[in-house]
C-alpha positions as CSV (number, residue, x, y, z in Angstrom):
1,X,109.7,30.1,-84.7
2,X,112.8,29.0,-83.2
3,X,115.9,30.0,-80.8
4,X,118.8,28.3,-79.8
5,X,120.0,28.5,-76.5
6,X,120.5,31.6,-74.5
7,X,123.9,33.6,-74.0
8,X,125.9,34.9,-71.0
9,X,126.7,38.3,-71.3
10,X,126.5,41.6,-70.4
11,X,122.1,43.1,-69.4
12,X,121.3,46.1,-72.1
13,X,117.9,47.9,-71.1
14,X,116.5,49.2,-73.9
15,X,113.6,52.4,-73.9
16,X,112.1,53.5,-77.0
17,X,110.2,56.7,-76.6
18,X,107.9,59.2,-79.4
19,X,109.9,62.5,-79.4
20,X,106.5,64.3,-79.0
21,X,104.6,62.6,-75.9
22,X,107.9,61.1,-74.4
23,X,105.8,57.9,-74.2
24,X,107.1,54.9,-74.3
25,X,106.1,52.6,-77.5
26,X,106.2,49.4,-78.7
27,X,107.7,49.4,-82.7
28,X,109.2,46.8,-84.8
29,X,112.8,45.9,-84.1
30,X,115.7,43.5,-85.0
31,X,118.9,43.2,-82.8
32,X,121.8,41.6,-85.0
33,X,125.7,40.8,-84.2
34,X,127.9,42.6,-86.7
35,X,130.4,39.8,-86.0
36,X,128.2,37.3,-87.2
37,X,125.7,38.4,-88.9
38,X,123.2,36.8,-86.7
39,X,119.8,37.7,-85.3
40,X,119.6,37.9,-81.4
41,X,116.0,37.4,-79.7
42,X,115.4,39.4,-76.3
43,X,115.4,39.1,-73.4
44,X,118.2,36.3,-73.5
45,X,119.8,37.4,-77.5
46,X,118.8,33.2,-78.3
47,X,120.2,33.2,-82.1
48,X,116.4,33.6,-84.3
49,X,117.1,30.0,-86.4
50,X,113.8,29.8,-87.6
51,X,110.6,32.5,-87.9
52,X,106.9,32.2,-87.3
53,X,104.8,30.8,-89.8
54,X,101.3,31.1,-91.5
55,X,100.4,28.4,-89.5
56,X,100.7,30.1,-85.8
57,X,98.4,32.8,-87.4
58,X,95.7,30.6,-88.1
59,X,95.7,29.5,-84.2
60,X,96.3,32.9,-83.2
61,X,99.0,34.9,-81.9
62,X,98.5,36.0,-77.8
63,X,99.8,38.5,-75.9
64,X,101.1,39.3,-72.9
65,X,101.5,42.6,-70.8
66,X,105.1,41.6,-69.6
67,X,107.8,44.0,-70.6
68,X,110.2,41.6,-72.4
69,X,107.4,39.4,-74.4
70,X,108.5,39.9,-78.1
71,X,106.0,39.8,-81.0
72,X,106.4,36.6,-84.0
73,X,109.7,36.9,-85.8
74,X,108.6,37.8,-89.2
75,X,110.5,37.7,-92.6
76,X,111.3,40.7,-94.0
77,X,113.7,39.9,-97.1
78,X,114.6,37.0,-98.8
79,X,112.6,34.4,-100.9
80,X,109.4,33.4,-99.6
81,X,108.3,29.8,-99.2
82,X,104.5,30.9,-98.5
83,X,104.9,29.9,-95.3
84,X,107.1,32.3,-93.6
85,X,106.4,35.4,-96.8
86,X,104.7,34.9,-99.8
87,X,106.9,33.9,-102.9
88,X,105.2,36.9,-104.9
89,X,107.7,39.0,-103.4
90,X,110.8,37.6,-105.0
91,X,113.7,39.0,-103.8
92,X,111.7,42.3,-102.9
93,X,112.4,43.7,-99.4
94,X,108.7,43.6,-97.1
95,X,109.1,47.2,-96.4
96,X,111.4,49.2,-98.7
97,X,113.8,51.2,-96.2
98,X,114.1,47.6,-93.8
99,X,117.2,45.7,-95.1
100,X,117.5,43.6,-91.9
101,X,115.9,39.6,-92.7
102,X,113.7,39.7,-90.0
103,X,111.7,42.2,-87.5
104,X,109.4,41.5,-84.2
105,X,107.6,43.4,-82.1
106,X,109.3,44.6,-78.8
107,X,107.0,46.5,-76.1
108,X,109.4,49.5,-76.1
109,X,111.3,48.8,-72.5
110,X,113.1,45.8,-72.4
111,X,116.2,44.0,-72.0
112,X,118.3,41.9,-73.8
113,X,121.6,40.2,-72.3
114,X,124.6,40.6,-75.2
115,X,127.5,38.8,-75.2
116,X,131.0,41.2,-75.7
117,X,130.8,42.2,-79.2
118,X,129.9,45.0,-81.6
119,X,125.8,45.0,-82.5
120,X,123.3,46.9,-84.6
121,X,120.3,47.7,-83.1
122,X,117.4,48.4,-86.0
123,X,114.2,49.9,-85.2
124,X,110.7,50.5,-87.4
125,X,107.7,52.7,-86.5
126,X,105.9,52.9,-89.4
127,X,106.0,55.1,-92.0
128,X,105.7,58.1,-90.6
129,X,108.8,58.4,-88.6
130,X,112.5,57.9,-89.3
131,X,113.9,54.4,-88.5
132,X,116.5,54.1,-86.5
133,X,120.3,51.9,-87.3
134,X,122.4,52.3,-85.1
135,X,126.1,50.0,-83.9
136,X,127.0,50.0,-80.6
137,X,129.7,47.7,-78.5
138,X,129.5,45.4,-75.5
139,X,132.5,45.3,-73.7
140,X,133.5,42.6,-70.8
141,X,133.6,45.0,-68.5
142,X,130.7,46.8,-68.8
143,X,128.0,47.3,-66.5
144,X,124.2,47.1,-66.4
145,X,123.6,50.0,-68.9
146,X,120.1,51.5,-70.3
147,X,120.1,52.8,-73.7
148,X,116.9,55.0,-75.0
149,X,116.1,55.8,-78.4
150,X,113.7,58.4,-79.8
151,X,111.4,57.7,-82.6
152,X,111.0,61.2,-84.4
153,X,108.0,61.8,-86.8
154,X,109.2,63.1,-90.5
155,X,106.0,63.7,-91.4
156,X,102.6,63.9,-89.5
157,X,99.8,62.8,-91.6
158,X,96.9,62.9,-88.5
159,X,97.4,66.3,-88.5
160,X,96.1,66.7,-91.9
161,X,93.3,65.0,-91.9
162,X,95.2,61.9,-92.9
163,X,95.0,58.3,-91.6
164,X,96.6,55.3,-92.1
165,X,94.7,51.8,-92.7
166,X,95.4,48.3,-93.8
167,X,92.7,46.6,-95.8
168,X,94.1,43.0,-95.4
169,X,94.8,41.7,-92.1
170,X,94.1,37.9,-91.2
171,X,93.7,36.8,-87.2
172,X,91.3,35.6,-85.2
173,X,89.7,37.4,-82.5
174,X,87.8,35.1,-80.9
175,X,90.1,35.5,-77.4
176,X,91.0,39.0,-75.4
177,X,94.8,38.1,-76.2
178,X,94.5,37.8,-79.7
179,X,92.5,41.5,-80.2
180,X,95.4,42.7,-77.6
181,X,98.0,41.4,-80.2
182,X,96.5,42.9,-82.9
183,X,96.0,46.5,-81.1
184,X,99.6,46.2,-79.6
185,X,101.0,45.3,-83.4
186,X,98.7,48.3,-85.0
187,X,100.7,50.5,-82.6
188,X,104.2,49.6,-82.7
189,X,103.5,50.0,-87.1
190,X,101.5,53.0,-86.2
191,X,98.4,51.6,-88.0
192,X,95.3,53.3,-87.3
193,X,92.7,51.2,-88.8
194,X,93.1,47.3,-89.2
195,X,90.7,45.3,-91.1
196,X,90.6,41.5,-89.9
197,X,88.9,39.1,-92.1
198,X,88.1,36.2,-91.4
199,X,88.7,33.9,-94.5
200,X,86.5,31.9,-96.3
201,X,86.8,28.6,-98.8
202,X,84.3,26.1,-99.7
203,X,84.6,24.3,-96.8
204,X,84.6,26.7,-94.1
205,X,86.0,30.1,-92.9
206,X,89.2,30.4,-90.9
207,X,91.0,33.5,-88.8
208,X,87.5,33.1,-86.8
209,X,86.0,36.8,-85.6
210,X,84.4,37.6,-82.4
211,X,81.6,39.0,-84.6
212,X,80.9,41.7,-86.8
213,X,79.5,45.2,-86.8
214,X,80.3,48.3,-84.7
215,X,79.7,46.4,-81.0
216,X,82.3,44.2,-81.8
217,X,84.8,46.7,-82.8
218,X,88.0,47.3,-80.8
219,X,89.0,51.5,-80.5
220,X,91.4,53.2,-77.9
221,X,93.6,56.1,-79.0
222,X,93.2,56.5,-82.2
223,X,93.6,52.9,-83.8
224,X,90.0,50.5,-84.6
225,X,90.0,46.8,-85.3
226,X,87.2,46.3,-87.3
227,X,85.9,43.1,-88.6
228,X,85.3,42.1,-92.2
229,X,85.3,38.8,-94.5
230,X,87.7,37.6,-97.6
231,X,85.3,36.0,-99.3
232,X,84.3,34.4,-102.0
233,X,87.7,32.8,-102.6
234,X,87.6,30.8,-105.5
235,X,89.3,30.1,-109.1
236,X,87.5,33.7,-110.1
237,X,89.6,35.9,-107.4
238,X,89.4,37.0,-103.7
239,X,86.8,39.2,-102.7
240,X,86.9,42.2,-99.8
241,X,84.1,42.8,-97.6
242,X,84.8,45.7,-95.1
243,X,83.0,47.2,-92.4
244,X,80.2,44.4,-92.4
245,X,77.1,43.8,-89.8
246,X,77.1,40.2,-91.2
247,X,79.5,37.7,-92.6
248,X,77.8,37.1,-96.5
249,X,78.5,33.8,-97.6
250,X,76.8,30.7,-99.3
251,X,78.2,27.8,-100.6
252,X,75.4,27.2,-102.8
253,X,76.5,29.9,-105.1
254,X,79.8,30.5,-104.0
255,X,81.1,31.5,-107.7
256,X,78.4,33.8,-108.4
257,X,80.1,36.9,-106.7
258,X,77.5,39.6,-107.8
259,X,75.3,37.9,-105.3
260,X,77.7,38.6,-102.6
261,X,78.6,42.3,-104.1
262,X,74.4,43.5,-103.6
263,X,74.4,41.8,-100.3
264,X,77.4,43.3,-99.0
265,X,76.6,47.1,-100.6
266,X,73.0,46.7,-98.7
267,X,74.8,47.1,-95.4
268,X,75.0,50.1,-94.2
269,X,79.1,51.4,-95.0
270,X,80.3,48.8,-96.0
271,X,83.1,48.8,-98.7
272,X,83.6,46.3,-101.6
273,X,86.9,45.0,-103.0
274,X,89.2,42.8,-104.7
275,X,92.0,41.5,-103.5
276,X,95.5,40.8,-105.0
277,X,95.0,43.5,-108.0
278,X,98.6,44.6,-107.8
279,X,100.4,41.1,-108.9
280,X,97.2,39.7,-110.3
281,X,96.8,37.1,-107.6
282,X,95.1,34.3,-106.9
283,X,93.3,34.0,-109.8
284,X,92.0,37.7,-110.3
285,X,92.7,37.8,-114.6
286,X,89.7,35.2,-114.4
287,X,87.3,37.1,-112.8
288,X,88.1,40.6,-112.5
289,X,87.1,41.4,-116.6
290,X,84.0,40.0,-115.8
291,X,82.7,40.9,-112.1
292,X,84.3,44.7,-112.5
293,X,81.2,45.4,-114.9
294,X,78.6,44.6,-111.7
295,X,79.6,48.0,-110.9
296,X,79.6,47.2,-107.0
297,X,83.7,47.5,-106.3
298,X,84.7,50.1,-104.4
299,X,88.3,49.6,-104.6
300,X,91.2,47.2,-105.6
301,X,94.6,46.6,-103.5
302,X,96.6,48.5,-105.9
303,X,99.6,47.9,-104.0
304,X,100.7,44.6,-102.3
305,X,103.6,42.7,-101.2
306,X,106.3,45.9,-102.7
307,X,104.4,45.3,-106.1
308,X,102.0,48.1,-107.9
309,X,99.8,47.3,-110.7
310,X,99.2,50.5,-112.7
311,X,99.0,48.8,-116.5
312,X,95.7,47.1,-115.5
313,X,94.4,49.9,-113.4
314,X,94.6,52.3,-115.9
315,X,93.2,50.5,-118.2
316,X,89.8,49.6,-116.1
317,X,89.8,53.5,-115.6
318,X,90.2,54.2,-119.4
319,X,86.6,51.7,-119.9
320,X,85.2,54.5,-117.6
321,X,85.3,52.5,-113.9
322,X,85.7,54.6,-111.1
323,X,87.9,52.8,-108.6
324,X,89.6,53.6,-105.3
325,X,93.0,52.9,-104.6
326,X,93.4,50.5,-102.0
327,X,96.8,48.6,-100.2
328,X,96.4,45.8,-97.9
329,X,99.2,43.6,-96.8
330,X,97.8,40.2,-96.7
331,X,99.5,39.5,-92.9
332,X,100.6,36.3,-92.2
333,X,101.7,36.2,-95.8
334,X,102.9,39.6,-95.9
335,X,105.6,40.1,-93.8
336,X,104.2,42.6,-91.2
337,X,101.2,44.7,-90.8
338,X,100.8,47.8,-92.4
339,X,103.7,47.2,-95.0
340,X,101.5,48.7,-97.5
341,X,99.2,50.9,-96.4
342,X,95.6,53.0,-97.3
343,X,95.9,56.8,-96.3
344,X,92.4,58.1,-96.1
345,X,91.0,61.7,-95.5
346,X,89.1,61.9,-92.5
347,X,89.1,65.6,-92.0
348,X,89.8,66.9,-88.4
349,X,88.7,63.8,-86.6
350,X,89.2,59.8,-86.8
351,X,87.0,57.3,-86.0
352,X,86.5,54.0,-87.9
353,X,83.0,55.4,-89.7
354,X,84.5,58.4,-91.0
355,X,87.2,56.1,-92.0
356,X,85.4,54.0,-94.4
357,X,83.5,57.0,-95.7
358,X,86.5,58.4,-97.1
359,X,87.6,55.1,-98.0
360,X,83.7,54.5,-100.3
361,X,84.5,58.2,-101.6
362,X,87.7,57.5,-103.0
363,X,90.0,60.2,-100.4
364,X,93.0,58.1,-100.8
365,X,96.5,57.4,-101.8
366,X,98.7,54.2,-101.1
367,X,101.8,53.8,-99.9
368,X,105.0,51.6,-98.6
369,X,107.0,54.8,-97.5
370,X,106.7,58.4,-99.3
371,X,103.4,61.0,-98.6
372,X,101.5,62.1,-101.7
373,X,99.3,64.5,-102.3
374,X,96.5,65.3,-105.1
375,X,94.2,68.4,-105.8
376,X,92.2,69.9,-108.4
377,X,90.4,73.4,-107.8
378,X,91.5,72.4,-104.2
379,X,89.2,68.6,-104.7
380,X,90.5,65.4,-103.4
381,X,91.2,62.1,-104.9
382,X,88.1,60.1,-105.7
383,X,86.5,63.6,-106.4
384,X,83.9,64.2,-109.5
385,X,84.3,67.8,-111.2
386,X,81.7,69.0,-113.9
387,X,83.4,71.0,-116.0
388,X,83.0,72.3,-119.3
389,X,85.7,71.6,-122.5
390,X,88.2,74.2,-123.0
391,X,88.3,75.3,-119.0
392,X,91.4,74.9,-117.0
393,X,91.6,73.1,-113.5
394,X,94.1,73.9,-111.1
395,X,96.5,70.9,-110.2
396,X,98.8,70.6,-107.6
397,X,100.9,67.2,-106.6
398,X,103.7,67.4,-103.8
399,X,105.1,64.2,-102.6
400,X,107.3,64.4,-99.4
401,X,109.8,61.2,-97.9
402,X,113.0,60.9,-95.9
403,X,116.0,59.6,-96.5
404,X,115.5,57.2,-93.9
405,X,112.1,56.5,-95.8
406,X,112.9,56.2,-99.2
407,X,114.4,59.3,-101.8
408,X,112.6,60.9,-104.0
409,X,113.4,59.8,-107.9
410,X,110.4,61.2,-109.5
411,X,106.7,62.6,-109.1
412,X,104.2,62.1,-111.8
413,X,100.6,62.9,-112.9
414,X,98.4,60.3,-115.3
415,X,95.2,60.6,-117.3
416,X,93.2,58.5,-120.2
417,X,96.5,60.1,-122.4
418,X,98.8,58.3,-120.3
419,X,102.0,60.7,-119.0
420,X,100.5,64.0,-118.6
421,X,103.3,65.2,-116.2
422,X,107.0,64.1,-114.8
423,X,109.2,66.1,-112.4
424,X,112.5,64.8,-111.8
425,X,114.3,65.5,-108.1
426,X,118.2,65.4,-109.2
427,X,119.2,67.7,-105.8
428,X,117.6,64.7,-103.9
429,X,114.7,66.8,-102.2
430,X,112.7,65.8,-99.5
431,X,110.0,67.7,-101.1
432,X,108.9,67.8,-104.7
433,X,106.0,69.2,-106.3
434,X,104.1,70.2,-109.5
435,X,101.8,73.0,-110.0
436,X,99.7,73.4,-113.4
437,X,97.2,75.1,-115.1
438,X,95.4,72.3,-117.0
439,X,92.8,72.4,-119.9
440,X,90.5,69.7,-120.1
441,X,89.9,68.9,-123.6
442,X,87.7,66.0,-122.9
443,X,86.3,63.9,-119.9
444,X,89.0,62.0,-118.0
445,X,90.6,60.5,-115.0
446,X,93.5,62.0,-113.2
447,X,95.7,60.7,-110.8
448,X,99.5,61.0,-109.5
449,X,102.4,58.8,-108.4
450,X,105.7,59.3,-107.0
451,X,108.7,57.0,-106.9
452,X,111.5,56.4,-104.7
453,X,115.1,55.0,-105.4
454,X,114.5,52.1,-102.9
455,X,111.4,51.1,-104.6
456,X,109.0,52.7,-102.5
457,X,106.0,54.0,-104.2
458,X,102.8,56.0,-103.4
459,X,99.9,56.4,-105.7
460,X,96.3,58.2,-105.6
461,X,92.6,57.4,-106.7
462,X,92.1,59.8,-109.8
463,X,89.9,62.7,-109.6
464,X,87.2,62.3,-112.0
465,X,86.3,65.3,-114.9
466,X,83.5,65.4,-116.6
467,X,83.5,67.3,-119.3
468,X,80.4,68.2,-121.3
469,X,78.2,65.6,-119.7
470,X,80.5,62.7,-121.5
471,X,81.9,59.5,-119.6
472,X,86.1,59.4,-118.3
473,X,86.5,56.0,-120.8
474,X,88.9,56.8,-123.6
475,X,87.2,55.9,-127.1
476,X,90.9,55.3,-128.7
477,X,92.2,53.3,-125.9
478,X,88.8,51.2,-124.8
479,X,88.4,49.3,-127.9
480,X,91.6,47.3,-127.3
481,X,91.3,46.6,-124.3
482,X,87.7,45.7,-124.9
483,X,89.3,42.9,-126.9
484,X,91.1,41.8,-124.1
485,X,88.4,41.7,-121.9
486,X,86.3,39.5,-124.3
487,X,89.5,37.2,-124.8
488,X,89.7,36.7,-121.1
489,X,85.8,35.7,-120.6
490,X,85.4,33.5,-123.7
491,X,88.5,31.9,-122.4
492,X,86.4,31.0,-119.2
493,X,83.2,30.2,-121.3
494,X,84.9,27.9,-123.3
495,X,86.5,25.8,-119.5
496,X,82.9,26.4,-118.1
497,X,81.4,24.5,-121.2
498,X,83.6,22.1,-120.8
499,X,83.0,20.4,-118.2
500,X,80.4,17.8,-117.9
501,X,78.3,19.9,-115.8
502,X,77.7,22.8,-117.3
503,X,77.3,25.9,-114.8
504,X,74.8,28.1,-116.5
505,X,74.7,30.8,-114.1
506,X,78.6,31.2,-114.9
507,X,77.6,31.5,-118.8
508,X,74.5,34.2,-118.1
509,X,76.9,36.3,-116.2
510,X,79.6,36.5,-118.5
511,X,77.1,37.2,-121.2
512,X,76.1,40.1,-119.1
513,X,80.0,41.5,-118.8
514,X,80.2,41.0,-123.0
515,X,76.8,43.0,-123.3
516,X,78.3,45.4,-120.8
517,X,81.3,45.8,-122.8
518,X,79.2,46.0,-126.1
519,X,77.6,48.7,-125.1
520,X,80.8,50.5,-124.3
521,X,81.8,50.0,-127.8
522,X,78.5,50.6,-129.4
523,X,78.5,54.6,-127.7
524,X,82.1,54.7,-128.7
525,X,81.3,54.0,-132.3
């Protein structure tokens, strides 16, 4: 990151407070000249000409308990070089209610010397509470001033059992400053749980952890670093390992990811994923139709870098998969931590065990701004109801957002059928929900989403309905997409065979997935 040389001007202490403790808090803020249109660094408002990079991720980021130390100067809009945000974005704001280009994290009491001049002052605390935009002037004249500003909550999801997590967060934490970076940044986004991985390739690992397991842990009020691994990364996908004693990795079979699925599911809570589902990332199409029929993934990130990827989720969940919903942002490529985040039910009390729980159950929802929530008969998401054909289960969906957040366009419940359910919100309610008697004809999935006019989005795991003892896969749907399963594995059969080496522990699992998906269209037929 870069900053040009300081300004004279007039000394502007700034205090940001939670309207409920009064507290100071550190949050995400950018200070920028309406005159110019230029972004001003505290303490000495140095013009931001450049922001941090992948790069001073990698080496870690350290901080330091002084009032006017200021957080990396991440990109928030605009197209991404990979370096400073990924490209996946496009012209996709990080966070959709943040319209300023960058944001860093300021401690919550400091000062910043402005030059005469009208200024906006733009402040972010996660999605729970109302940002703040506000214009004020610096005259030649004026004093030494303090300004304070309150962050209110909109919504309090702790207090329903609610808690907010991001499954994709690289960083080392091999250094006291760096795991005090990390808890400082968790706070000011009002992150509860943070998942670091360290980062694996062929080669080696980067974003090196301290270690793993629950003595290396790092929890104080409410918010846990935990340690986990991305890895295997290779031309088959990323893979998620949360929660891990041990770091599972050998190079020696590095592609053959089931091995790294029963290793990782042998340890005692934790929680298997795969990354990049919601663009189809990093080479996820070429792996995914195969590795999903292990049965050992727990959950996909759904939602990533303002992108959601229902068409292929639903699809996995009309072959009969049970999936969780899962959102992680992918920090120092995503713009800022918690961007995208995992809400999971933890009942009256957090801590990072009950966490994962919830997350292996399926108790979730995702979300880059709006609050949804999902019952059946008074289940949660990820839930698994025997019920018998011709019975009705009680539904009920109410998604709630702010203006400052993100307004309501629509709310709307899915299953194997495809639109089940849409409730438009033309008075532009903060609140919106649908109640209704449903009769299951049939096993299925069923899950809701609700959209915003910014683009924000939240979206639950299904609840599961088994009906007559017979699976959730759709027999008029599955077959085609069967076919594209099968298209997408004999396309890597046929670049595995051609090589002059043939890898035959590649071509025995893929003809495990088509047997899989034989079998599927066998009890269909």
């Amino acid at each position: 990151m870069g900053c040009n040389a300081p300004n004279e001007g007039q000394k502007i202490n700034i205090r940001i407070v939670e309207e409920a403790s009064g507290e100071i808090t550190p949050v995400m803020a950018c200070i920028t000249s309406v005159d110019d249109g230029l972004v001003r660094i505290p303490p000495a408002a140095a013009i931001a000409d450049s922001v941090s990079l992948v790069q001073d991720f990698y080496k870690g980021i350290a901080f330091e308990s002084e009032k006017n130390w200021i957080g990396p100067i991440r990109k928030m809009n605009g197209i991404g070089d990979n370096d400073d945000r990924s490209f996946v974005y496009q012209n996709l704001p990080s966070i959709p209610h943040w319209g300023e280009p960058v944001a860093y994290q300021v401690s919550g009491d400091f000062s910043i010397t402005l030059p005469p001049g009208t200024w906006r002052i733009s402040l972010e605390h996660g999605n729970e509470f109302i940002p703040i935009n506000e214009e004020f002037t610096v005259t030649s004249g004026d004093k030494e001033i303090t300004k304070t500003y309150t962050m209110k909550r909109w919504i309090d999801l702790p207090a329903q059992g609610w808690y907010s997590g991001d499954v994709h967060v690289h960083h080392p934490t091999t250094k006291q400053a760096f795991k005090d970076f990390l808890w400082e940044y968790a706070k000011a986004e009002d992150v509860h749980l943070v998942n670091i991985l360290e980062m694996g390739h062929h080669k080696g690992t980067d974003f090196h952890q301290e270690g793993f397991g629950e003595e290396f842990r790092t929890c104080k009020d409410d918010i846990c670093l935990v340690s986990g691994q991305e890895g295997p990364r290779s031309t088959y996908g990323h893979i998620i390992g949360l929660n891990v004693n041990v770091m599972v990795r050998d190079t020696s079979t590095y592609n053959y990811y089931d091995l790294v699925f029963k290793k990782l599911q042998l340890q005692a809570g934790a929680v298997v994923g795969y990354a990049h589902f919601s663009w189809n990332g990093c080479d996820l199409p070429r792996g995914f139709p195969w590795y999903i029929t292990t049965e050992q993934i727990d959950f996909v990130e759904l939602l990533q870098f303002s992108m959601i990827n229902t068409m292929d989720y639903y699809d996995y969940l009309n072959l009969g998969f049970r999936i969780t919903a899962a959102a992680g942002s992918d920090i120092p490529w995503g713009s800022t931590l918690g961007e995208v985040r995992t809400f999971v039910y933890t009942g009256d009390t957090f801590s990072a065990d009950a966490w994962f729980d919830g997350l292996k159950k399926g108790h979730t929802f995702v979300s880059n701004g709006p609050a949804l929530f999902l019952e059946a008969d008074e289940f949660l998401p990820g839930s698994e109801l025997i019920r018998s054909k011709g019975s009705t289960t009680n539904l009920s969906v109410k998604a709630l957002s702010h203006d400052g957040i993100g307004k309501i366009e629509r709310i709307e419940i899915y299953n194997n059928d495809g639109l089940l359910m849409e409730k438009l919100n033309p008075e532009g309610a903060d609140e919106l929900e649908i109640d209704l008697a449903h009769t299951l004809k049939k096993s299925q999935w069923l899950s809701a989403a609700v959209y915003c006019e910014n683009g924000a989005v939240a979206h639950t795991t299904p609840i599961y309905f088994i009906v007559d003892g017979q699976p959730t896969w759709d027999p008029e749907k599955a077959p085609g997409i069967i076919v594209k399963q099968l298209t997408a594995i004999q396309s890597i059969e046929d670049e595995t065979r051609a090589k002059e080496k043939v890898d035959e522990g590649i071509i025995s699992r893929l003809e495990d997935a088509r047997t899989f998906y034989g079998a599927i269209m066998n009890s269909i037929q």
